[in-house]
C-alpha positions as CSV (number, residue, x, y, z in Angstrom):
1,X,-63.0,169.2,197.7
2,X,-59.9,170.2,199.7
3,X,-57.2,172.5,197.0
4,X,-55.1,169.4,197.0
5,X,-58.1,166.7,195.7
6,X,-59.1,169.6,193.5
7,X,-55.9,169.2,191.6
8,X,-56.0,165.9,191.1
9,X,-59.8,166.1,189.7
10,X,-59.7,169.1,187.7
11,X,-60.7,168.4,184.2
12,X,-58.2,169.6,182.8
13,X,-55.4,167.8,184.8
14,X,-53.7,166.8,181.5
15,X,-52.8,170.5,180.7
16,X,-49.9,172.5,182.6
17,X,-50.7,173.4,186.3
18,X,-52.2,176.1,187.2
19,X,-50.1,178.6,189.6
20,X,-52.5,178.2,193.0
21,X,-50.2,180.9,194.3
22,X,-50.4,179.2,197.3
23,X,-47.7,181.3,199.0
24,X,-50.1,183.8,199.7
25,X,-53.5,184.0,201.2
26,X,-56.4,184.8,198.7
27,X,-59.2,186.6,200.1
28,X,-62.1,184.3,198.4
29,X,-60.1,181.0,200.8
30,X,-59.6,183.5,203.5
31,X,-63.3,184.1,203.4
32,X,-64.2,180.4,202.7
33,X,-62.2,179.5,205.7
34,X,-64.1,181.9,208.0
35,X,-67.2,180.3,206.4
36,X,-66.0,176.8,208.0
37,X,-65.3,175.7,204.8
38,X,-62.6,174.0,203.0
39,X,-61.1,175.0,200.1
40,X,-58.4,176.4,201.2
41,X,-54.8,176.0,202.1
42,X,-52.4,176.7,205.2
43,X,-51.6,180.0,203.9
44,X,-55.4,181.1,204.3
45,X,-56.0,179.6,207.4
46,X,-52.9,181.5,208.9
47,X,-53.9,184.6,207.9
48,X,-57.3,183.7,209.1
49,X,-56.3,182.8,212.6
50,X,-54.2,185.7,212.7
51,X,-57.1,188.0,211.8
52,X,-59.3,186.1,214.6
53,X,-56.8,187.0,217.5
54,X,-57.0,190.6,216.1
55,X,-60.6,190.6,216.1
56,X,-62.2,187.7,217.3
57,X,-65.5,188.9,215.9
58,X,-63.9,187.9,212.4
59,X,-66.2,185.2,212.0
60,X,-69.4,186.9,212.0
61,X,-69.2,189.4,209.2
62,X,-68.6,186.9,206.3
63,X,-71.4,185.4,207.6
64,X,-74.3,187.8,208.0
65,X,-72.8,189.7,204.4
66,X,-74.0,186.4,202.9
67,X,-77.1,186.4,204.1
68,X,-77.4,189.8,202.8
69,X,-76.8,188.8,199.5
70,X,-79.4,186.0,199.4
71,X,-81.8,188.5,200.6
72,X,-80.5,191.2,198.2
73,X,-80.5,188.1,195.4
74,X,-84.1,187.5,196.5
75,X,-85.4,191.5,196.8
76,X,-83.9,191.8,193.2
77,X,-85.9,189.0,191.2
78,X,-89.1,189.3,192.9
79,X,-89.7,192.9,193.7
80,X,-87.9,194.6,191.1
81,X,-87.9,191.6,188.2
82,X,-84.4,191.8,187.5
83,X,-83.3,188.5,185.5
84,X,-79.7,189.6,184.7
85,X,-76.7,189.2,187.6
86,X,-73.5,190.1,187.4
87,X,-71.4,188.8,190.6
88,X,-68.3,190.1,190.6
89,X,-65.4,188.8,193.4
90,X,-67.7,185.7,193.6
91,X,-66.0,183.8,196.1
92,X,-66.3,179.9,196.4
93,X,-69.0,178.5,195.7
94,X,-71.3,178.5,198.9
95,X,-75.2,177.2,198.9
96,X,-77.0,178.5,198.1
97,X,-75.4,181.0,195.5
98,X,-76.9,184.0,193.2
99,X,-78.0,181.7,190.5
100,X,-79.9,179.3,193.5
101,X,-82.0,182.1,194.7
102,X,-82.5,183.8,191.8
103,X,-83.2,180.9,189.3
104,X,-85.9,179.8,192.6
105,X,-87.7,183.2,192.1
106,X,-87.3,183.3,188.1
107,X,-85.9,179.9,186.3
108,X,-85.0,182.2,183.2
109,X,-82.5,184.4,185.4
110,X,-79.2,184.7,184.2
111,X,-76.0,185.4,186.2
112,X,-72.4,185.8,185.2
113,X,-69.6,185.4,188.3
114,X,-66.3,186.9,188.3
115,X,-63.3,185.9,190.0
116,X,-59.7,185.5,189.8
117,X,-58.6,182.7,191.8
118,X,-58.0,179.5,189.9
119,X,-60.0,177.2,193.0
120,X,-62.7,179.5,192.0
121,X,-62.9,178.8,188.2
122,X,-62.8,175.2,189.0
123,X,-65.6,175.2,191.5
124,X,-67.2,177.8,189.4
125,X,-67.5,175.6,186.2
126,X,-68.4,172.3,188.1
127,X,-71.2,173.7,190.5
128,X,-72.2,176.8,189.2
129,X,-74.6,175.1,187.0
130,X,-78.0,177.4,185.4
131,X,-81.6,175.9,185.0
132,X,-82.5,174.6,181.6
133,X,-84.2,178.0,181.0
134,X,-81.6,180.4,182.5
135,X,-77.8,180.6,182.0
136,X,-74.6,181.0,184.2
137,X,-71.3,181.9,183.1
138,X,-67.9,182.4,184.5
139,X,-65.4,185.0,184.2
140,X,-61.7,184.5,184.9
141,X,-60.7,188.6,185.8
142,X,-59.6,190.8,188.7
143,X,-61.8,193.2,189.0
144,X,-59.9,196.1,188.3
145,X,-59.4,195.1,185.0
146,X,-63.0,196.7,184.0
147,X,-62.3,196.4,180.3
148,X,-61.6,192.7,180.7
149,X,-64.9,192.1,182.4
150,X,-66.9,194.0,180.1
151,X,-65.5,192.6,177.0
152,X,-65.2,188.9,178.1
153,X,-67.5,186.8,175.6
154,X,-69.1,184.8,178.4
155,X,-70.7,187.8,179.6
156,X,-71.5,189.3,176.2
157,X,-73.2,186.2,175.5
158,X,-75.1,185.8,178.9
159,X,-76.3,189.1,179.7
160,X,-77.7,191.6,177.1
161,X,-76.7,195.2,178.3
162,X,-79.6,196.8,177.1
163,X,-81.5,195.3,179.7
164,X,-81.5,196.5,183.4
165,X,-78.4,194.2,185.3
166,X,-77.9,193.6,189.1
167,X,-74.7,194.7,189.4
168,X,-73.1,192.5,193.0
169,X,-70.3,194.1,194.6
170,X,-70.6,191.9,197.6
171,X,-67.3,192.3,200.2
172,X,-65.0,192.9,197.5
173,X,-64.4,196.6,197.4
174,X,-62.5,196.5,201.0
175,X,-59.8,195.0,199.0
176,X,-59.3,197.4,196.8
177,X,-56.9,200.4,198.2
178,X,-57.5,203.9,197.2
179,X,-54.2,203.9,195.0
180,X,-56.7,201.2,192.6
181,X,-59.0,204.0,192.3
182,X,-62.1,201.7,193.9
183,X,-65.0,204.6,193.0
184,X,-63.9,205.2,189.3
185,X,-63.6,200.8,189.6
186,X,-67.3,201.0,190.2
187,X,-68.5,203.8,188.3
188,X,-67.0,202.5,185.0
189,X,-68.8,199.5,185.9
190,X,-72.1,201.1,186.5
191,X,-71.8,203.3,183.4
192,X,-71.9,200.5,181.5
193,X,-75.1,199.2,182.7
194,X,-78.5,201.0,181.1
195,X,-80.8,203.0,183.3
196,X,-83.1,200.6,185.4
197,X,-80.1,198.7,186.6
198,X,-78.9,198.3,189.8
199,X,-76.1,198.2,192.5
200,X,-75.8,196.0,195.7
201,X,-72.8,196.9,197.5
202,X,-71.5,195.8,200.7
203,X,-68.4,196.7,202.9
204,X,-66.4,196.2,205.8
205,X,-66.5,199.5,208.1
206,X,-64.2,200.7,210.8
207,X,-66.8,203.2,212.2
208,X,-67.7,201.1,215.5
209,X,-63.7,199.6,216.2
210,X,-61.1,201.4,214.3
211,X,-58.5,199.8,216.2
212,X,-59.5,195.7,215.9
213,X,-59.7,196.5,211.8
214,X,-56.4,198.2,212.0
215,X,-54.4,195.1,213.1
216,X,-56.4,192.9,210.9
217,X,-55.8,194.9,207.8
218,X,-52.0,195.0,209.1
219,X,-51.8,191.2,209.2
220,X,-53.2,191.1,205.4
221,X,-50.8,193.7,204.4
222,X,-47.5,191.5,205.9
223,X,-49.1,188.5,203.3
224,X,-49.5,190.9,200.7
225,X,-53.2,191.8,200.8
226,X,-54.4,195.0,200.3
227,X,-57.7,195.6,202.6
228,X,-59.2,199.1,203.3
229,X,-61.8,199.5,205.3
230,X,-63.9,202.6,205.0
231,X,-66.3,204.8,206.8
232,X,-70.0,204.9,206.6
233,X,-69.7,208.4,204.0
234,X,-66.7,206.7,202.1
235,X,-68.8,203.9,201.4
236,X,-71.7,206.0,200.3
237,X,-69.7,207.3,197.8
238,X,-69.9,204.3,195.7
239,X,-73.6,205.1,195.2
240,X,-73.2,208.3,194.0
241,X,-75.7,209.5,191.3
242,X,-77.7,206.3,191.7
243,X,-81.1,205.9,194.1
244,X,-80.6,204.1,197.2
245,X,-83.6,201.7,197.7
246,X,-85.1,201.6,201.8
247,X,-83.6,200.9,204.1
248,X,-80.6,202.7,202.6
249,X,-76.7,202.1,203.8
250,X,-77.7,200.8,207.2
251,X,-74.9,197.5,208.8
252,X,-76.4,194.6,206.9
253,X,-78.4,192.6,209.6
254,X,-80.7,196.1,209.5
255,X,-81.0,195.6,205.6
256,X,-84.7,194.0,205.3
257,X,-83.7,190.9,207.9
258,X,-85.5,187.8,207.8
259,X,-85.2,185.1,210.1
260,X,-81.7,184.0,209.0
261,X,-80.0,187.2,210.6
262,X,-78.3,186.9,214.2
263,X,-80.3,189.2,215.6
264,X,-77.5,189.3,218.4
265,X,-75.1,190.2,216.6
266,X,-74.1,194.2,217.3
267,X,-72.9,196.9,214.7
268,X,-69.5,196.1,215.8
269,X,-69.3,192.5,215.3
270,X,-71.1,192.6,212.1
271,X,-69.1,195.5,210.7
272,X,-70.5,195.4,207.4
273,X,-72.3,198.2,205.6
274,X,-75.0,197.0,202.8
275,X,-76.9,198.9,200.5
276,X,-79.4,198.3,197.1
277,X,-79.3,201.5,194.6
278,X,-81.0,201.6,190.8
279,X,-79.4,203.8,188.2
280,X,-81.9,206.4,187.1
């Protein structure tokens, strides 16, 4: 469903339009047009294009970091028998998504996405659906409101917080600057969890080509995107105090592959750091 169709068959179409905000790109349609998909609008695929003629490699990290999450999904519900997810920067809805492979591993599994894009929600509420036994819930929240995220009912309701949660960080930290205060962002977040729980990170690097992530954060910063991309020891920092799980912090096609990885793909064109951690 294309942003424009979507208006017309949103549920609500009787109530006041939603701001799209369609002036600007969003990263969750910047990322779903990398993914060759189609919810989103000119204003995404611009800054998508642009991105591509700084770094024409742009294609392959969004790509490989999902894979990494179905495999982190996976790791988490079958060797670790975690049955509470909490996805937060969810993106749009791509098959298959945390509820998919978790709910495939344990039916009862039950996982609570956050976004802030309005093409999100929608998607979100009509796709998103849980198993009979399990349950999936939607939160509309940026994720540096904390506060709002913790307290929303739909996750109070989903997920009980004295039970060990997968917290999923998946590609969304890169877009929070340094002046957001991204580490106290995620230990708030991970503070609130109880020991047992875990974190799955993952993060665009400039360790391997500075330069080609320079011009592509440059083009997002002209739309009015913030994207940071870190080093190898920034990005460790977001697991401070917690236990990294093998294979550590390694670029995400090294994370436990399976036979969906490119194998071809180098550390430069993936550019993405992954990494599993539990809270002690």
């Amino acid at each position: 469903m294309s942003g424009a169709e979507w208006m017309k068959a949103r549920p609500d179409a009787t109530h006041a339009p939603i701001d799209l905000q369609t002036d600007r790109p969003h990263p969750a349609r910047v990322y779903d047009f990398l993914l060759g998909g189609k919810d989103n609008f000119p204003v995404d695929r611009a800054a998508g294009e642009a991105g591509l003629k700084a770094n024409p490699n742009s294609r392959i990290p969004p790509r490989e970091n999902r894979n990494f999450l179905c495999r982190v999904v996976e790791h988490l519900a079958t060797e670790y028998g975690v049955r509470q997810f909490l996805d937060i920067g969810t993106g749009i809805p791509t098959s298959p998504n945390v509820h998919e492979v978790a709910q495939a591993v344990a039916p009862e599994s039950r996982i609570v996405y956050v976004d802030n894009d309005p093409i999100v929600l929608a998607h979100a509420r009509a796709l998103l659906t849980s198993k009979p036994e399990g349950r999936t819930e939607y939160v509309d929240a940026d994720l540096r409101d904390v506060d709002r995220i913790l307290s929303a009912p739909q996750l109070r309701e989903a997920i009980d917080l004295d039970r060990p949660v997968a917290l999923l960080l998946i590609a969304i930290m890169h877009f929070v600057g340094d002046a957001d205060r991204p580490y106290e962002i995620v230990q708030r977040l991970v503070d609130a969890l109880p020991s047992g729980s875990y974190l799955a990170l993952s993060h665009l690097t400039g360790d391997f080509d500075a330069a080609a992530w320079e011009r592509v954060a440059a083009i997002y910063a002209k739309q009015g995107v913030t994207m940071q991309v870190r080093s190898h020891e920034e990005i460790s920092r977001f697991f401070t105090g917690l236990e990294l799980v093998e294979p550590g912090l390694p670029i995400v096609t090294k994370w436990r592959p399976d036979a969906d990885v490119n194998a071809s793909a180098t550390d430069t064109q993936v550019a993405v750091y992954g990494g599993l951690a539990r809270k002690p």
